[in-house]
LOKOL-251111 format. One record per residue: residue in one letter; x, y, z of N, C-alpha, C, CB in turn. Coordinates in steps of 0.2 Angstrom, whole numbers, padded with zeros to 4 digits, always signed. Atoms other than C-alpha are relative to their C-alpha. Glycine has a CB too. Layout:
BEGIN
AXYZXYZXYZXYZ/...
END
This chain:
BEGIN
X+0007+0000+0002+0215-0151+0095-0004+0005+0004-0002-0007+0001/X+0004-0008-0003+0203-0138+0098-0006-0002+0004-0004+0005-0007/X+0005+0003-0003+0189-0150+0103-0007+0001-0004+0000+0002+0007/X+0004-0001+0003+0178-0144+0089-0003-0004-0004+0002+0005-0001/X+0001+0005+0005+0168-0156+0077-0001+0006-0006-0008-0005+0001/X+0000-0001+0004+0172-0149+0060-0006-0004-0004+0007+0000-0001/X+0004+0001+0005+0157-0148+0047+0001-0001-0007-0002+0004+0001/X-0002+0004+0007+0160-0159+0031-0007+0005-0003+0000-0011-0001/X+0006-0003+0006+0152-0149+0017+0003-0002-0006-0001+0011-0001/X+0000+0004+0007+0151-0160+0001+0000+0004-0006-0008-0004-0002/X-0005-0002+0003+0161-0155-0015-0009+0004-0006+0008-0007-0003/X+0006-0002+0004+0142-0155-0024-0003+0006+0003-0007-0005+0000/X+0004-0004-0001+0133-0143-0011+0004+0008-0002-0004-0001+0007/X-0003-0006+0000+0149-0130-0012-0001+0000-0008+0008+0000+0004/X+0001-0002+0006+0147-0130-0031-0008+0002-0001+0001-0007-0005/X+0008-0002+0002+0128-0129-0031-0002+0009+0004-0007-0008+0004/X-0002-0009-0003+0132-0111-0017+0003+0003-0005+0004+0003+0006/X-0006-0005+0003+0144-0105-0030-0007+0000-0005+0010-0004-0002/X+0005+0000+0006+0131-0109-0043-0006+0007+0001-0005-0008-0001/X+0005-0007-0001+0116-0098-0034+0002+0007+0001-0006-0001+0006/X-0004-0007+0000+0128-0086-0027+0000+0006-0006+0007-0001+0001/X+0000-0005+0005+0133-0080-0044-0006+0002-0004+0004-0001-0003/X+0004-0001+0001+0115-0079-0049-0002+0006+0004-0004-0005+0000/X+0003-0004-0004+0112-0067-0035+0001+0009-0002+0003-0002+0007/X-0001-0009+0001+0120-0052-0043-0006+0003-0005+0010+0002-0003/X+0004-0004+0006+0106-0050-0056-0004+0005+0006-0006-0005-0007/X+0003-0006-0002+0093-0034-0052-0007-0004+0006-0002+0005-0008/X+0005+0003-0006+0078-0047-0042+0005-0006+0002-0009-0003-0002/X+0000+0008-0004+0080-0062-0032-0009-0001+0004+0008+0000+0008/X+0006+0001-0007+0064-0068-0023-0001-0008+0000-0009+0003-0002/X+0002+0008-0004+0059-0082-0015-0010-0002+0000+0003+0001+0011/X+0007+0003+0003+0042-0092-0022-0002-0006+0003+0001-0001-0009/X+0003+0005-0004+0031-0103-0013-0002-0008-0006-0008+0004+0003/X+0002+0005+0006+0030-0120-0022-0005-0005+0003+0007-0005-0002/X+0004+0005-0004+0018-0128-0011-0006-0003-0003-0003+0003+0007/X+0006+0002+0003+0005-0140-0017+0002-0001-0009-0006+0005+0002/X-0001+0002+0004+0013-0138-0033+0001-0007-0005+0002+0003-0001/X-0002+0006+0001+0015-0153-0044+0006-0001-0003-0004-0004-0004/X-0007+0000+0006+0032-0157-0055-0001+0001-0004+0003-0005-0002/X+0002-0001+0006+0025-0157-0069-0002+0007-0003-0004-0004-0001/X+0002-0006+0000+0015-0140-0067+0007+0005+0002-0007+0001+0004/X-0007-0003-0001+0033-0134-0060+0002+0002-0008+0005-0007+0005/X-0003-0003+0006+0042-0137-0075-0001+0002-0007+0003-0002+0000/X+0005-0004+0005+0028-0130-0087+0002+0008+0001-0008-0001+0001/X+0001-0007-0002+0029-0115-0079+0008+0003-0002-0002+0001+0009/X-0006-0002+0001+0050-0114-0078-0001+0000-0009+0007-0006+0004/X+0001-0001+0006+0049-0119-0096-0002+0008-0005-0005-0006+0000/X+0003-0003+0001+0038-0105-0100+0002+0007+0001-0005-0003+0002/X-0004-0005-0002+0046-0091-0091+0009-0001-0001-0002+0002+0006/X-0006+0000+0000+0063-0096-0095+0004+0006-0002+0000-0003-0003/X-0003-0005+0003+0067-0081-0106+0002+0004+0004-0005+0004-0004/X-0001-0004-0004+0067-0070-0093+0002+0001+0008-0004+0001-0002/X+0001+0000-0007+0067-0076-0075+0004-0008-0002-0008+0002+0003/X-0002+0006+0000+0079-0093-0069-0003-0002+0008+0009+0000-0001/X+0006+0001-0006+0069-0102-0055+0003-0008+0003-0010+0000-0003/X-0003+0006-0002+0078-0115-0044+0000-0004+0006+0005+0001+0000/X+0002+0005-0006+0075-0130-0031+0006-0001+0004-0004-0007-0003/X-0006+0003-0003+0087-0132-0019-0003+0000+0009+0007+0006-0002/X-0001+0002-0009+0089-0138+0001-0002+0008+0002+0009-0003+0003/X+0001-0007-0003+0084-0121+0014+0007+0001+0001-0004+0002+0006/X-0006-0003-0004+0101-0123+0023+0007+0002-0009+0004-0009+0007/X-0002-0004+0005+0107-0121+0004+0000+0007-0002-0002-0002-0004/X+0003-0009+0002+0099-0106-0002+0002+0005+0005-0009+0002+0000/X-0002-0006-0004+0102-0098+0014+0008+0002+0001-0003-0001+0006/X-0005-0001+0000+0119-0101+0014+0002+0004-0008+0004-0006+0002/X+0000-0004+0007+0121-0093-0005-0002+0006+0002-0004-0002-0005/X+0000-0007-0002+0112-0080+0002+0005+0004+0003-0005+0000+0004/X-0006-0002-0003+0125-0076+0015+0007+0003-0003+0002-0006+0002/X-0005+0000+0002+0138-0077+0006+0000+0000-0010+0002-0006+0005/X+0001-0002+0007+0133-0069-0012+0002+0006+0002-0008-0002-0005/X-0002-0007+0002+0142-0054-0008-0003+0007+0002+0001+0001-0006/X+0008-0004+0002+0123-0044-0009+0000+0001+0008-0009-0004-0004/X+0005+0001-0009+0121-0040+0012-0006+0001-0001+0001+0006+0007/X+0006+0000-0001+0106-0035+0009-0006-0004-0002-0001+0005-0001/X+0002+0006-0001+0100-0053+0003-0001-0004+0005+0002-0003-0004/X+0002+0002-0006+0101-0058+0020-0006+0002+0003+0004+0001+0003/X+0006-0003-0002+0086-0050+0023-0007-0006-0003+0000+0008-0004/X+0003+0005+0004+0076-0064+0012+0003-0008+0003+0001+0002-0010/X+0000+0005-0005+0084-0078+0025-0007-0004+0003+0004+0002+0005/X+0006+0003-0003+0067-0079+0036-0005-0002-0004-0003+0004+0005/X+0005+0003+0004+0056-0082+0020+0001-0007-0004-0001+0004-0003/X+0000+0009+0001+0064-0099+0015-0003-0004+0003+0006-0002+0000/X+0002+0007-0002+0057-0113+0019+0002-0005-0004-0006-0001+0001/X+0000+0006+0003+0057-0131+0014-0004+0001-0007-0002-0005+0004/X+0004-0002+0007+0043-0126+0000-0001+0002-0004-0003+0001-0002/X-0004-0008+0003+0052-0112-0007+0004-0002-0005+0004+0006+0006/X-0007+0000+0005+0061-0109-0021+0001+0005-0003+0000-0005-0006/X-0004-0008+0000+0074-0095-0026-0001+0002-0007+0010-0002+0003/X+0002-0004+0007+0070-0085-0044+0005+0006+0000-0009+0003+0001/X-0005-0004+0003+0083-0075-0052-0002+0003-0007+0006-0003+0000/X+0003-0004+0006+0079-0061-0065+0001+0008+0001-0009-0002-0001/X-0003-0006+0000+0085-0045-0072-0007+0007-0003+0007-0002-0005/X+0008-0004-0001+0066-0039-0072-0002+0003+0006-0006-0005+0000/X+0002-0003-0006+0055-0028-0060-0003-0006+0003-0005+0007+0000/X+0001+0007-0003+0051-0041-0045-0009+0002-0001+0003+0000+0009/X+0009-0004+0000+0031-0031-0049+0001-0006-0005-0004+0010-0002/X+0003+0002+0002+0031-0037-0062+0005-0008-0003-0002+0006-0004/X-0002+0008-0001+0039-0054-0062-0007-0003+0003+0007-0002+0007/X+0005+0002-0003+0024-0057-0050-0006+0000-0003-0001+0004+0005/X+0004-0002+0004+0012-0051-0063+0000-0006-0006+0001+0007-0002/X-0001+0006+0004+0019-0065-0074-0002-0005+0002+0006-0003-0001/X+0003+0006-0004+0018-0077-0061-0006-0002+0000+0001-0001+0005/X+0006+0003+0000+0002-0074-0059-0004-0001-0006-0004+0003+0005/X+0004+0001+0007-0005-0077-0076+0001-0008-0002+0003+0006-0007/X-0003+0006+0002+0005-0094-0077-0002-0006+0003+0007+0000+0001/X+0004+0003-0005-0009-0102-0063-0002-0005-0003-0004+0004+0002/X+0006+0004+0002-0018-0118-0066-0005+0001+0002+0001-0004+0001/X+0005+0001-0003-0034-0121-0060+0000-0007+0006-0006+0001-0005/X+0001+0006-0003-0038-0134-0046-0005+0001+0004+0005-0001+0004/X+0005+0003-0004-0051-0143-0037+0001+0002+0006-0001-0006-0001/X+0000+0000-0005-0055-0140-0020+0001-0008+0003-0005+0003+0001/X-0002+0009-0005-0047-0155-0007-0004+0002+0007+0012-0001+0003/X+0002+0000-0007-0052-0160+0009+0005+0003+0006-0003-0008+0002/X-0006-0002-0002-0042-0151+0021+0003+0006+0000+0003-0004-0003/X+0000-0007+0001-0040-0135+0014-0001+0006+0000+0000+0000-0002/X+0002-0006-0002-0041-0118+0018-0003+0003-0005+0005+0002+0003/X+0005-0004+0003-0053-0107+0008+0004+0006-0001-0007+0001+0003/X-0002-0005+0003-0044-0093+0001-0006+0006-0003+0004-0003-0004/X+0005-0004+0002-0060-0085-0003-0005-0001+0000+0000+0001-0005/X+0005+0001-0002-0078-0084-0001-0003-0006-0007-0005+0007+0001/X+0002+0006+0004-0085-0102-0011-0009+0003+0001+0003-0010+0003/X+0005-0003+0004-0101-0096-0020-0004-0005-0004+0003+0005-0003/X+0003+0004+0007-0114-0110-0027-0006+0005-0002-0003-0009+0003/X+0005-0004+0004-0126-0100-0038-0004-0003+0000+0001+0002-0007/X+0007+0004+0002-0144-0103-0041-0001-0002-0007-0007+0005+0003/X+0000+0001+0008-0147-0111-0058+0001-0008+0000+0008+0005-0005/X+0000+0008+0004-0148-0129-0067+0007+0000+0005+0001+0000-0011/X-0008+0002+0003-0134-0141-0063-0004-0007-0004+0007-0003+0007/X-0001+0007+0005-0130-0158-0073-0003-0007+0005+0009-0001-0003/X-0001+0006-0004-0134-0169-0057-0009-0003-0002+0002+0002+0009/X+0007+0005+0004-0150-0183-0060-0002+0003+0010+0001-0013-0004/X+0003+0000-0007-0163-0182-0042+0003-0007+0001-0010+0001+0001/X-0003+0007-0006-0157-0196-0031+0004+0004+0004+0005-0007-0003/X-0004-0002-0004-0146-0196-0018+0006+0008+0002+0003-0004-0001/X-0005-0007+0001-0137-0178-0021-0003+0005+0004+0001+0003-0007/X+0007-0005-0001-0154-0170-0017+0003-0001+0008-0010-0003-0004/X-0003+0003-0002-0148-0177-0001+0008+0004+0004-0001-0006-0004/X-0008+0001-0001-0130-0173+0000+0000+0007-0002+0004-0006-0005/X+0001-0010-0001-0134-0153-0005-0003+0002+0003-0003+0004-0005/X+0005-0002-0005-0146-0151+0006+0004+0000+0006-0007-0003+0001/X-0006+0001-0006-0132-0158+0021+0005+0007-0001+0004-0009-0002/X-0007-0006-0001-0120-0142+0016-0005+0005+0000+0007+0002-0006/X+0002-0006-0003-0133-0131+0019-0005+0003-0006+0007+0004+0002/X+0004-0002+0007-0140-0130-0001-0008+0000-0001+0003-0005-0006/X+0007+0001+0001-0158-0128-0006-0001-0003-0008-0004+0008+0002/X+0001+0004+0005-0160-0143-0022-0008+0001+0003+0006-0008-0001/X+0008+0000+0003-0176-0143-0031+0000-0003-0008-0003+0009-0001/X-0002+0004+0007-0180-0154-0048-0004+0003-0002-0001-0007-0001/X+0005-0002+0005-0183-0146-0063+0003-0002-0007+0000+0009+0002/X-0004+0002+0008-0183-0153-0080+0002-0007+0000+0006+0003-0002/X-0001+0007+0000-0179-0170-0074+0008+0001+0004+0000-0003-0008/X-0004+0000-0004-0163-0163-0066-0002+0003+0006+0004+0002-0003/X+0001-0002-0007-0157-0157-0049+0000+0010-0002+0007-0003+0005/X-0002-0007+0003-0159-0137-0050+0004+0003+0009-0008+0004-0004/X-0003-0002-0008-0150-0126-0033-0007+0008-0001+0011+0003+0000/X+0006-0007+0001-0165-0110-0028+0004+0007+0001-0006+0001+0006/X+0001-0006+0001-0156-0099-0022+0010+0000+0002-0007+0004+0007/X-0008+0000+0000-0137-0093-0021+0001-0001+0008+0004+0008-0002/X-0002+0003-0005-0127-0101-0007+0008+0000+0001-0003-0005+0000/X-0006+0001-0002-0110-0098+0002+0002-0004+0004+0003+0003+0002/X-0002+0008-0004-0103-0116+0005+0003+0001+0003+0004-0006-0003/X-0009-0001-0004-0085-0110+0011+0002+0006+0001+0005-0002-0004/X-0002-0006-0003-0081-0095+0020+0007+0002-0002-0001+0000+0006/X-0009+0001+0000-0063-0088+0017+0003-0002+0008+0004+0008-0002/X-0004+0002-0007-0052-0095+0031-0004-0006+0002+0000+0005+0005/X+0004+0005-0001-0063-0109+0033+0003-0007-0004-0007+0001-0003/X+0000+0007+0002-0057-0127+0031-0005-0005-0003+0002-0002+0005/X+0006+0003+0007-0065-0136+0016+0001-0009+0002+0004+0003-0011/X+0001+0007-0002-0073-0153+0025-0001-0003-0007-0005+0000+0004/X+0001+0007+0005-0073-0168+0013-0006+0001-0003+0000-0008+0004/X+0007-0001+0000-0091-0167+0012-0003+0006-0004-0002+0000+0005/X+0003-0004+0005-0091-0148+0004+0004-0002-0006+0000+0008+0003/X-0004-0001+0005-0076-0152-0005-0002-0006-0007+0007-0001+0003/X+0005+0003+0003-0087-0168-0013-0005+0003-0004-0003-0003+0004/X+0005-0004+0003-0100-0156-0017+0002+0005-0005-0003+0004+0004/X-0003-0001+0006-0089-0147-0026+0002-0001-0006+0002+0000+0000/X-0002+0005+0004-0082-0158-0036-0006-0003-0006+0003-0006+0006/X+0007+0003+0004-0101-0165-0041-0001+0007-0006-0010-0001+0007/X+0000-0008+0003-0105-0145-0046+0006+0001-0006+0002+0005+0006/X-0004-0004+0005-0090-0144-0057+0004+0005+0000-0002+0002-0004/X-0004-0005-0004-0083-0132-0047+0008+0001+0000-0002+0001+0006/X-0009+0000+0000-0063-0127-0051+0000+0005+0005+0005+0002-0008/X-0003-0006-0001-0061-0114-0040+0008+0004+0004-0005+0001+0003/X-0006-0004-0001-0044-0112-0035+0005-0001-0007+0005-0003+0007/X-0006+0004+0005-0027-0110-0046+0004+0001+0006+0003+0004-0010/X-0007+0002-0004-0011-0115-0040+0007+0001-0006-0002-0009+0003/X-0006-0001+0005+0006-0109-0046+0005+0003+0005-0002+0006-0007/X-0006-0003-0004+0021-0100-0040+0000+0004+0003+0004+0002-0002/X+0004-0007-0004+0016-0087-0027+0006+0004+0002-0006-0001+0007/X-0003-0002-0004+0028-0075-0022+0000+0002+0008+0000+0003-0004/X+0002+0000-0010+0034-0072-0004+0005+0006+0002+0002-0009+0005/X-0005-0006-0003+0048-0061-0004+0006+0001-0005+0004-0001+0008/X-0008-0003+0008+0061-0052-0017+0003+0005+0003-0003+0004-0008/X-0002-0006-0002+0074-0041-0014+0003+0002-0008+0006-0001+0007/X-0002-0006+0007+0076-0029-0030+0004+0008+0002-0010+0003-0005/X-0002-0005+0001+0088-0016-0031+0003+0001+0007-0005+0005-0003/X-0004-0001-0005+0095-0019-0016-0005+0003+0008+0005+0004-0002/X+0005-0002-0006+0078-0016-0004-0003-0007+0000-0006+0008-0002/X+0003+0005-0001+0066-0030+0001-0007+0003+0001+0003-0003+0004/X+0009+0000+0002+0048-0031-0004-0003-0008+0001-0001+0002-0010/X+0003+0003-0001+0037-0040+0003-0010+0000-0003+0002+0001+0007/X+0005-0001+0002+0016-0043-0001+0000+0001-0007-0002+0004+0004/X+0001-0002+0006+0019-0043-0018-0003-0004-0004+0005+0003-0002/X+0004+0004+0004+0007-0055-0024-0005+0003-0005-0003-0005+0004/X+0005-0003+0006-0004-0049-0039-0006-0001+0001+0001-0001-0006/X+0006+0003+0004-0023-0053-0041-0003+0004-0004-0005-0002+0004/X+0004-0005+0006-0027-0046-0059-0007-0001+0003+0001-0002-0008/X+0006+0000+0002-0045-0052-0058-0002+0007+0007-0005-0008+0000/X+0002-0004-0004-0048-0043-0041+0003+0009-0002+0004-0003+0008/X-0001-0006+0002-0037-0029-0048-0003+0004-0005+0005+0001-0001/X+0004-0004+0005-0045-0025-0063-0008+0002+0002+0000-0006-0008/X+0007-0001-0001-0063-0026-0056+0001+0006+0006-0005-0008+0004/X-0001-0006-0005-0056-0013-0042+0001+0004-0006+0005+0000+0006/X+0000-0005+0006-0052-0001-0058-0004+0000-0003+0005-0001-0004/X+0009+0000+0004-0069-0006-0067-0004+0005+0006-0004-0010+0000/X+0003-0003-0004-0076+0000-0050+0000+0006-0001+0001-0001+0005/X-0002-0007-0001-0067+0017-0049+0000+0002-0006+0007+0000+0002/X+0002-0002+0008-0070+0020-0068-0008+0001+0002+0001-0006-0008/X+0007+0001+0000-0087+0016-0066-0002+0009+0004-0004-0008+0004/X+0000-0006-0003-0088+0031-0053+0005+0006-0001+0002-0002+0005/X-0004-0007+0002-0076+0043-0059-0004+0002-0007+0010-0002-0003/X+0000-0002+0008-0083+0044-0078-0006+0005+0003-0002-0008-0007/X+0003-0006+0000-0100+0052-0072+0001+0006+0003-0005-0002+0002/X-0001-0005+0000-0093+0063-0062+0006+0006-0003-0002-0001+0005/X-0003-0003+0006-0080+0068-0074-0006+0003-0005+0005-0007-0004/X+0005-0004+0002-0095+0072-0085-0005+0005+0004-0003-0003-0003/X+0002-0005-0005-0105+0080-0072+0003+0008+0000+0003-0003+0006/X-0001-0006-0001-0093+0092-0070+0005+0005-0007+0002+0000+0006/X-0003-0003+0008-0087+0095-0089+0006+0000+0002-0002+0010-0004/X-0009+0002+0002-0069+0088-0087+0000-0005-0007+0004-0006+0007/X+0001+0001+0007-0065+0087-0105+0007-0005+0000+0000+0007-0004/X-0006+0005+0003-0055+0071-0110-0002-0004-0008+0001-0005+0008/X+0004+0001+0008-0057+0063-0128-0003-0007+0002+0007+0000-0009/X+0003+0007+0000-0067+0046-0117-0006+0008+0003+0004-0009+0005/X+0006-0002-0006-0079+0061-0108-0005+0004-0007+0003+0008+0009/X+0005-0005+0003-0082+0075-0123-0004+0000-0004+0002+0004-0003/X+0007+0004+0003-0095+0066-0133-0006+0003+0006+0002-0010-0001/X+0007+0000-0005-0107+0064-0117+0001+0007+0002+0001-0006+0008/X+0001-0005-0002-0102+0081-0111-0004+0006-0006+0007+0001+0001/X+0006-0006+0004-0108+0090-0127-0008-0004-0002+0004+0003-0008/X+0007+0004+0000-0121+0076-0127-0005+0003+0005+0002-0008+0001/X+0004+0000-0008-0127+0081-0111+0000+0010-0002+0006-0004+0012/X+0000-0007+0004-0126+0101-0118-0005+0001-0002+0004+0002-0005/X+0009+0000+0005-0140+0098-0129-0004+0000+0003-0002-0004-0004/X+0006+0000-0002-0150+0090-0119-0002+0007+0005-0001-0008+0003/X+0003-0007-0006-0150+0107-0106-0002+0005-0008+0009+0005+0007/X+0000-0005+0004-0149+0118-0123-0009-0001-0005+0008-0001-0004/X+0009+0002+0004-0168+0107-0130-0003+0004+0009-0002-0014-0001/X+0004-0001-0005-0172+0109-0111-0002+0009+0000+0003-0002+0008/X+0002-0006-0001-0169+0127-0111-0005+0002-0005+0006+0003+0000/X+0001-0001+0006-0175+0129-0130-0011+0000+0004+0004-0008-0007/X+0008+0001-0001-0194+0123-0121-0001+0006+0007-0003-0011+0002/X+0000-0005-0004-0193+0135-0109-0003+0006-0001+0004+0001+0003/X+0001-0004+0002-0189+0151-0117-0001+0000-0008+0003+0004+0003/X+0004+0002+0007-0199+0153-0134-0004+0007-0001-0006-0008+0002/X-0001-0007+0004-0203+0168-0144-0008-0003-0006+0011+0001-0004/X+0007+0004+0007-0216+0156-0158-0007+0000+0004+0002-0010-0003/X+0009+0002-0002-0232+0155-0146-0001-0005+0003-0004-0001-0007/X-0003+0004-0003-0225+0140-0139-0002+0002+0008+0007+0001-0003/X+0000-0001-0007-0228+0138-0120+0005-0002+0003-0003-0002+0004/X-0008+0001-0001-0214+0144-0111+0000+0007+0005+0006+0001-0008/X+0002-0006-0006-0207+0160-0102+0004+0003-0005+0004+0000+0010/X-0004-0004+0004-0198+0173-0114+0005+0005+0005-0005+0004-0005/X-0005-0002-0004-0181+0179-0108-0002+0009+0001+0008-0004-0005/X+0001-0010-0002-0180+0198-0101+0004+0004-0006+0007+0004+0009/X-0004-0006+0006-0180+0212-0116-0004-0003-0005+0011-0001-0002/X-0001+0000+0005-0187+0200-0127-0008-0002+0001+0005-0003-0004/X+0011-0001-0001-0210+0202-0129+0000-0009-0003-0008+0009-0009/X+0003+0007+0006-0218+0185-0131-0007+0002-0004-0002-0008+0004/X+0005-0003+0005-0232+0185-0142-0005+0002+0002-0001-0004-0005/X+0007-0005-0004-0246+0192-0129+0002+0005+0001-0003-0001+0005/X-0001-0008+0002-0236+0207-0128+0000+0002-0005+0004+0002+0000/X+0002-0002+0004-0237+0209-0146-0004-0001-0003+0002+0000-0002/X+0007-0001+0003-0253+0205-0148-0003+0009+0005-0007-0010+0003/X+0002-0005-0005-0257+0218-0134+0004+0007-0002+0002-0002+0010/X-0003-0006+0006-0246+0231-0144-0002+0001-0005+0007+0000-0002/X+0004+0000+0005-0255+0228-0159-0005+0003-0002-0001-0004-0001/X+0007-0001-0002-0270+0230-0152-0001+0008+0000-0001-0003+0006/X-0001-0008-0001-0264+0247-0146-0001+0004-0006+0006+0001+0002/
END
């Protein structure tokens, strides 16, 4: 006897490694945060991406032994991002744009008590639906400025309830809730994928933040793309548009009809040829 305790591994968990293992050889693997999700929104989501992407719940000391031991060394590299709230995704897609799926496949959710703010919480000034009583009261306690107009409660002026990083007290998360306010979604976040045999990390998506950063950088590029006559078929309209208006400006400048103006070198305006006439 060696004195060693021999580790029983059950006839199910070695079938269920053999099972993810051989998922491991497609082109991603990543490892998705399931936290907070519900079952149901779970398997809407699998449902929904099925075509393309296989997404599976298993034990850590599972997954990580699949990992191990799927042949890939370099899926050992996606070991420290398992957890208990994690679940393993298999797909013969870019992991970019897997992420880009994911994030479109989001619910919305209410704010809890408890919760960390992912983002600055933003009550606008404008109408709500609430009656005066007690609320008037209970908005003013987070910090809000309520005023009755119309027979409802109205807010004056814009107001940040919740800071990012800020833990959302019962009490804003209440106020929320009165307001109507959905402001998170919740879905499958990515946390780590190894594609092609490298590992990628930070690859979560936010279209809305992305697209408004590209709206920005348009907004800024287009004038001075016309500015400086860079001819593209979104600029050359405004470029010969903006031509004319220098070519009216010039037109009032130099002027030959009697017109006040300055007449270009070489060519008499008409007090020179009245003063030649004369002659």
């Amino acid at each position: 006897m060696t004195g060693k305790k021999e580790t029983h591994v059950s006839e199910e968990k070695k079938r269920r490694v053999i099972e993810l293992a051989g998922q491991m050889k497609r082109r991603s693997v990543m490892v998705v945060s399931v936290k907070g999700l519900r079952s149901a929104q779970f398997q809407d989501i699998k449902k929904k991406v099925r075509s393309t992407m296989n997404i599976q719940v298993a034990k850590k000391s599972t997954i990580d032994f699949a990992l191990d031991h799927s042949g890939v060394k370099e899926l050992h590299g996606l070991v420290p991002y398992v957890t208990e709230s994690t679940a393993i995704l298999f797909s013969d897609e870019d992991a970019f744009e897997i992420a880009g799926v994911l994030a479109d496949q989001k619910s919305p959710m209410k704010a809890k008590a408890g919760q960390i703010s992912t983002e600055d919480l933003v009550v606008k000034a404008g109408p709500t639906d609430l009656i005066p009583g007690p609320d008037i009261s209970a908005l003013s306690a987070v910090g809000l400025k309520p005023k009755v107009e119309g027979g409802k409660i109205a807010v004056m002026i814009d107001h940040v309830l919740c800071k990012t990083g800020e833990v959302i007290s019962e009490q804003k998360a209440a106020i929320l809730a009165k307001l109507g306010m959905v402001p998170f979604k919740i879905g499958l976040e990515p946390v780590a994928a190894c594609m092609d045999g490298k590992i990628y990390t930070g690859i979560k998506i936010d279209k809305p933040a992305m697209i408004a950063e590209l709206e920005g950088a348009y907004a800024r590029a287009f004038p001075f793309a016309v500015e400086i006559a860079y001819v593209t078929d979104g600029t050359i309209d405004f470029i010969i548009g903006k031509a004319g208006l220098h070519e009216k400006a010039l037109s009032a400048l130099i002027t030959t009809d009697g017109t006040k103006g300055f007449a270009p070198e070489g060519v008499p305006s008409k007090e020179d040829k009245a003063a030649v006439t004369s002659e």
